[in-house]
DSSP file (Angstrom, degrees, kcal/mol; ACC not computed):
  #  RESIDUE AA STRUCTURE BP1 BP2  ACC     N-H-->O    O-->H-N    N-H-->O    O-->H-N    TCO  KAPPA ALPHA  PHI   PSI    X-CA   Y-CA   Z-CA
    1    1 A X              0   0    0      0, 0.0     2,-0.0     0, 0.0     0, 0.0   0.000 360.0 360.0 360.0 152.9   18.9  -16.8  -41.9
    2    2 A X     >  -     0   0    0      1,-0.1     4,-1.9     4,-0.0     0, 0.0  -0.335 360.0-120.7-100.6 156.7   18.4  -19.8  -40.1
    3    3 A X  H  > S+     0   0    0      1,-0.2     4,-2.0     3,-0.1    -1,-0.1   0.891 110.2  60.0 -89.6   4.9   19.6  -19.1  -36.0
    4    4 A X  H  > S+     0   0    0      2,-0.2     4,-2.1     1,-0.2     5,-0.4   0.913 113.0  41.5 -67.7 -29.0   22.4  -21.8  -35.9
    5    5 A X  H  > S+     0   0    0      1,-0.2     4,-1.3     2,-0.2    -1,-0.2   0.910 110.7  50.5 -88.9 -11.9   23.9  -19.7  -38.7
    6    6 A X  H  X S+     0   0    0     -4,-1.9     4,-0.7     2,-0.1     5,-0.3   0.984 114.0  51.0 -73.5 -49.5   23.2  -16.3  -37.2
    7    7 A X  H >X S+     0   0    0     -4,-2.0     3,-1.9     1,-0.2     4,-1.6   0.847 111.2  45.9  -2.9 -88.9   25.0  -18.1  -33.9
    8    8 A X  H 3X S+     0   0    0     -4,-2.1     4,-1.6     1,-0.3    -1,-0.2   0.808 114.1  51.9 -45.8 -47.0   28.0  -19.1  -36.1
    9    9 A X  H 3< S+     0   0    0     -4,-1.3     4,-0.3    -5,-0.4    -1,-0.3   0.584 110.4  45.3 -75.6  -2.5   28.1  -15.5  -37.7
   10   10 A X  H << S+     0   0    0     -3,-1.9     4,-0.5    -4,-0.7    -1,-0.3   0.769 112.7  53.8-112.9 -32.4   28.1  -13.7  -34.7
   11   11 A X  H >X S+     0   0    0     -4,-1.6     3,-6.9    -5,-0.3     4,-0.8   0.954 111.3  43.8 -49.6 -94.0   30.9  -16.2  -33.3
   12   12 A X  H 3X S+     0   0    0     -4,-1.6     4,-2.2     1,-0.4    -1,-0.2   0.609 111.0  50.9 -57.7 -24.2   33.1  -15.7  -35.8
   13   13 A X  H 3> S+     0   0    0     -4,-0.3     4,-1.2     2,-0.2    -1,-0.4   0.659 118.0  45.3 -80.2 -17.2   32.7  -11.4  -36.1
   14   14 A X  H X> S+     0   0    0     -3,-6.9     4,-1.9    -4,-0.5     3,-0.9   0.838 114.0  49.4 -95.9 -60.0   33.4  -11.4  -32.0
   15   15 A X  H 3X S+     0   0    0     -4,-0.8     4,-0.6     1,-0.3    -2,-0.2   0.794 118.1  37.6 -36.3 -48.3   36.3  -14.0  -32.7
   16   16 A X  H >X S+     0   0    0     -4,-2.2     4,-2.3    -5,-0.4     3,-0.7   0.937 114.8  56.5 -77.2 -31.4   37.8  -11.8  -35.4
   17   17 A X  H << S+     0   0    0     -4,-1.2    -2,-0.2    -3,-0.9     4,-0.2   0.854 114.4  41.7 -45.9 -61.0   36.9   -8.4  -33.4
   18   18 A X  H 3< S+     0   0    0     -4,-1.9    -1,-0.2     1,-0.2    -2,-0.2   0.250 123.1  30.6-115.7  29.4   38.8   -9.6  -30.6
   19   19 A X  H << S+     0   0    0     -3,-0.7    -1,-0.2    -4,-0.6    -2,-0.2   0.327  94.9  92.0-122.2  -2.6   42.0  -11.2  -32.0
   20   20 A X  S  < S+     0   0    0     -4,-2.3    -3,-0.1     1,-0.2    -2,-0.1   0.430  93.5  44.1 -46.9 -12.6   42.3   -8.8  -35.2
   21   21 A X  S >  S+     0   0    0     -4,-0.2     3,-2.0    -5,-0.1    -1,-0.2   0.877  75.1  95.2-124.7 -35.5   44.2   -6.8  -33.4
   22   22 A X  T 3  S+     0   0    0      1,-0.3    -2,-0.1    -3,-0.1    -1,-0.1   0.127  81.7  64.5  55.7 -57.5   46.8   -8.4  -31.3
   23   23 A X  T 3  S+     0   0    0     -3,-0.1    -1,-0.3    -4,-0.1    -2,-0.1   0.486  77.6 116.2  -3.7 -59.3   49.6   -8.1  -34.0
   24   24 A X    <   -     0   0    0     -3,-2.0    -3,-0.1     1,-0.1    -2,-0.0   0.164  60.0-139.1 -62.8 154.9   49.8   -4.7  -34.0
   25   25 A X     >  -     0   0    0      1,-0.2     4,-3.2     2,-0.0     5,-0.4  -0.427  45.3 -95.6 -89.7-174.5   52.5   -2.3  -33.1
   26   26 A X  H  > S+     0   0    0      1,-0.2     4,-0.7     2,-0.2    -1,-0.2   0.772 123.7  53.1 -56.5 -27.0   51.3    1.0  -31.1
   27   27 A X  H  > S+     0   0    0      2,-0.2     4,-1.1     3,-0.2    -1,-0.2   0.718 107.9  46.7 -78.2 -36.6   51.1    3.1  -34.1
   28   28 A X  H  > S+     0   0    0      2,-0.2     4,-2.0     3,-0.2     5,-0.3   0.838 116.6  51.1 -38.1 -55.7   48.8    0.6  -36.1
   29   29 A X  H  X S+     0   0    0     -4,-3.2     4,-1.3     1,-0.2    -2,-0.2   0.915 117.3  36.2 -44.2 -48.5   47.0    0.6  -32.8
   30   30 A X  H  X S+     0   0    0     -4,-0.7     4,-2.2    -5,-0.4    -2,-0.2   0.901 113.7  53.0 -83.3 -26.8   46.9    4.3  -32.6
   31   31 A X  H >X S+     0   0    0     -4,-1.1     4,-2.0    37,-0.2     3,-0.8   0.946 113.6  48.7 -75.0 -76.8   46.4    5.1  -36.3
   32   32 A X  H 3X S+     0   0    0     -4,-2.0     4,-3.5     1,-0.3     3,-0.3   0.807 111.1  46.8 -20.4 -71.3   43.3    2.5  -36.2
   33   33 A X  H 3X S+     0   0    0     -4,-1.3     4,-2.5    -5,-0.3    -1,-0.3   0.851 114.4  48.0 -45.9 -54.6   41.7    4.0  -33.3
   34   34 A X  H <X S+     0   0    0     -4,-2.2     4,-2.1    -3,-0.8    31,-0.3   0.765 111.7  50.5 -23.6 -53.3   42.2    7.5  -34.8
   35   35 A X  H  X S+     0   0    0     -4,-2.0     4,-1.5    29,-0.4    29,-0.3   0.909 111.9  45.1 -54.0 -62.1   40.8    6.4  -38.0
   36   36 A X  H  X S+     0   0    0     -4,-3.5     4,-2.1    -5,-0.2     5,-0.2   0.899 116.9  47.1 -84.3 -46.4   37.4    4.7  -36.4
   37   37 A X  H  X S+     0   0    0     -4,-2.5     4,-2.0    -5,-0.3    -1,-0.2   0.985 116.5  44.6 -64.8 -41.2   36.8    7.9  -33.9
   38   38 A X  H  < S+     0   0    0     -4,-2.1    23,-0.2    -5,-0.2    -2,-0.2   0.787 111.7  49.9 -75.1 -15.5   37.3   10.3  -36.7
   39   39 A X  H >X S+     0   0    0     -4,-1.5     3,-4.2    21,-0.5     4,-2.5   0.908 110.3  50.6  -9.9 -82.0   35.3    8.5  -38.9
   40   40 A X  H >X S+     0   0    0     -4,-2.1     4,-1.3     1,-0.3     3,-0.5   0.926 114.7  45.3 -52.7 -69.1   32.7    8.3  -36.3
   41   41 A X  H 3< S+     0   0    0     -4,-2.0    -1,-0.3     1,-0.3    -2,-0.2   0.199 107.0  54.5 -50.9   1.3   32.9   12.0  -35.8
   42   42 A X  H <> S+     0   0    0     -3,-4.2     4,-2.2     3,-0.1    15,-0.3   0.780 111.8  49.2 -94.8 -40.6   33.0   13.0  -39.3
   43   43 A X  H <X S+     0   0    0     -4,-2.5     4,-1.6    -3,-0.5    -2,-0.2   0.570 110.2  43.9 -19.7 -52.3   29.9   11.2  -39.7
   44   44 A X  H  X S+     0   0    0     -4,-1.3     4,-1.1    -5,-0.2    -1,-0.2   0.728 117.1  50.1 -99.1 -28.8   27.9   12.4  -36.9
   45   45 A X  H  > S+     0   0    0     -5,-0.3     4,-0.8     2,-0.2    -2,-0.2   0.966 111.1  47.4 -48.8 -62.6   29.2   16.3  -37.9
   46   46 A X  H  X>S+     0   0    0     -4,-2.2     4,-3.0     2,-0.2     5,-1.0   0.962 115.8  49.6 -36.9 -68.5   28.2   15.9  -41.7
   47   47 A X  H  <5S+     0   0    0     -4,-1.6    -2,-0.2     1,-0.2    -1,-0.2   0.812 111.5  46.9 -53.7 -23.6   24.7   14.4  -40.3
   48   48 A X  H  <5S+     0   0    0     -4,-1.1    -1,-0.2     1,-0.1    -2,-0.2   0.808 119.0  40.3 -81.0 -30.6   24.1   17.1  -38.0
   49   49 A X  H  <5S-     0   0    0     -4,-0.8    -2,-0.2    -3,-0.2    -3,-0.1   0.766 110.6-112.2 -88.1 -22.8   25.0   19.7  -40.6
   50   50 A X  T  <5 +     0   0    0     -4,-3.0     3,-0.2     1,-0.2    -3,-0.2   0.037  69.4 121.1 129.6 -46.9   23.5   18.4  -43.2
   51   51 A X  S   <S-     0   0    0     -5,-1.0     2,-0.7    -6,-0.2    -1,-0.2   0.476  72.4 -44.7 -57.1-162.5   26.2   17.4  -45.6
   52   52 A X     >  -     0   0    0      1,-0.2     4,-0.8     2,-0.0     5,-0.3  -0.653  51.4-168.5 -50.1  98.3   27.7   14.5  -47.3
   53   53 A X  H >> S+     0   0    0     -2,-0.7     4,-2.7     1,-0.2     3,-1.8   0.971  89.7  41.9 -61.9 -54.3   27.8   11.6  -44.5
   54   54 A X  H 3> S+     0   0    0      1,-0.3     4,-1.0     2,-0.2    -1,-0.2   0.874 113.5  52.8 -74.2 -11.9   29.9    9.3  -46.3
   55   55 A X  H 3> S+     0   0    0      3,-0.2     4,-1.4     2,-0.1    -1,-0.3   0.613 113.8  47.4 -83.6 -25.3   32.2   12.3  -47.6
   56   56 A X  H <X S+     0   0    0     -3,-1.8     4,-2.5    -4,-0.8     5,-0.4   0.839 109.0  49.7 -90.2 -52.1   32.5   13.3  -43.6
   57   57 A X  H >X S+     0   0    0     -4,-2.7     4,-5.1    -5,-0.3     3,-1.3   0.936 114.7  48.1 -44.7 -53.5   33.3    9.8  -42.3
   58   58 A X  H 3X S+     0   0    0     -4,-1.0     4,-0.7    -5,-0.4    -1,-0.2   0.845 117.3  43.0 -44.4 -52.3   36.2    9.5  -45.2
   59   59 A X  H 3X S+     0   0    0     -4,-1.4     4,-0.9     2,-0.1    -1,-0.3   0.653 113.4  45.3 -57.7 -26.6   37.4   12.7  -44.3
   60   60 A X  H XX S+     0   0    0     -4,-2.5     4,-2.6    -3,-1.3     3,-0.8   0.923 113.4  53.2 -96.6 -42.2   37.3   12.4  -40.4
   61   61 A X  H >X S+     0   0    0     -4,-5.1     3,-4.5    -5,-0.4     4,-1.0   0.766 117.3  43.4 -40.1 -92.5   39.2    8.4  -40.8
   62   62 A X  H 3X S+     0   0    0     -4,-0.7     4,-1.2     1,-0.3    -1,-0.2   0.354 117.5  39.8  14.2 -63.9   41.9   10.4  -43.0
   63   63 A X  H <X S+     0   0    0     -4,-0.9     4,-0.8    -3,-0.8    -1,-0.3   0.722 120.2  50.4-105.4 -29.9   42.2   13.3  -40.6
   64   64 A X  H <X S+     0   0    0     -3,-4.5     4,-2.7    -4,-2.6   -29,-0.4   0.786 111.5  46.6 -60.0 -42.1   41.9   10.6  -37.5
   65   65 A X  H  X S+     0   0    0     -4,-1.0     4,-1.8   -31,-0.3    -2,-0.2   0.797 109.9  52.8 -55.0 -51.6   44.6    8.4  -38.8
   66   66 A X  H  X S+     0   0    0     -4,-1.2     4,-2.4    -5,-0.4    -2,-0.2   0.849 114.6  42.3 -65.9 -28.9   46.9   11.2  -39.5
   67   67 A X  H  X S+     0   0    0     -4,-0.8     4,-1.7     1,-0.3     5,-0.4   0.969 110.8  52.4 -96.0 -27.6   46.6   12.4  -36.1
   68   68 A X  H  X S+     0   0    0     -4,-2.7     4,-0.6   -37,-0.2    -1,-0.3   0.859 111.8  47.8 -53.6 -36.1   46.7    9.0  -34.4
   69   69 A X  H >X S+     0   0    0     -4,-1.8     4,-1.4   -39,-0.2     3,-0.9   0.954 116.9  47.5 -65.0 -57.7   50.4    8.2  -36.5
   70   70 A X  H >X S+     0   0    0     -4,-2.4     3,-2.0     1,-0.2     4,-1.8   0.937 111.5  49.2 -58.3 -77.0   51.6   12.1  -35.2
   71   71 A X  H 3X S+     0   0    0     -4,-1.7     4,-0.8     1,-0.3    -1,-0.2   0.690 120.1  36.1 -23.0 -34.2   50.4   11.4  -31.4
   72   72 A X  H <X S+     0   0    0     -3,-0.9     4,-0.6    -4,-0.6    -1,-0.3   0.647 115.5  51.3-104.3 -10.3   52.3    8.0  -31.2
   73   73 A X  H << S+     0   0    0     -3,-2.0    -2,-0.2    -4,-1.4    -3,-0.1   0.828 109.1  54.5 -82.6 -49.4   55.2    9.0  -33.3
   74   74 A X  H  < S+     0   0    0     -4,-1.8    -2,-0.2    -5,-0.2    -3,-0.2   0.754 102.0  59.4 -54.5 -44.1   55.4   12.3  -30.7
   75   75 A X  H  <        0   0    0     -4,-0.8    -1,-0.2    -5,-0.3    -2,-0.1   0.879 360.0 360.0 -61.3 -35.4   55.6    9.8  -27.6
   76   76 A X     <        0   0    0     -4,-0.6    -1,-0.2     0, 0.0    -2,-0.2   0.816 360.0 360.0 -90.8 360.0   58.7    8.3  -28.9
């Protein structure tokens, strides 16, 4: 890849990165955020243990998600 078009690609992933979200209410906010740490942390659990990595991240978004919709749900 040429770099004006690595340039352009990197513009346009920070541009969506930091207005993708904007829109959202607090519970979309919190379910996301949940999602992408439990993710992260099923991920890095799985790898450490041994297991299915891509089987931990799916499980830890799931289990991240859920707990981010109960936490913000609990505030109101």
């Amino acid at each position: 890849m040429t770099r004006s078009k690595s340039l352009l690609a990197a513009s346009v992933l920070t541009l969506g990165l930091a207005t993708g979200c904007t829109n959202m209410t607090n519970t979309e906010q919190s379910m996301l955020s949940g999602g992408a740490i439990g993710a992260g942390v099923g991920a890095a659990g799985t790898w450490i243990t041994g297991g299915c990595v891509s089987c931990g991240a799916a499980i830890g978004a799931g289990v991240g998600a859920a707990a981010g919709y109960v936490t913000e749900k609990m505030k109101e």
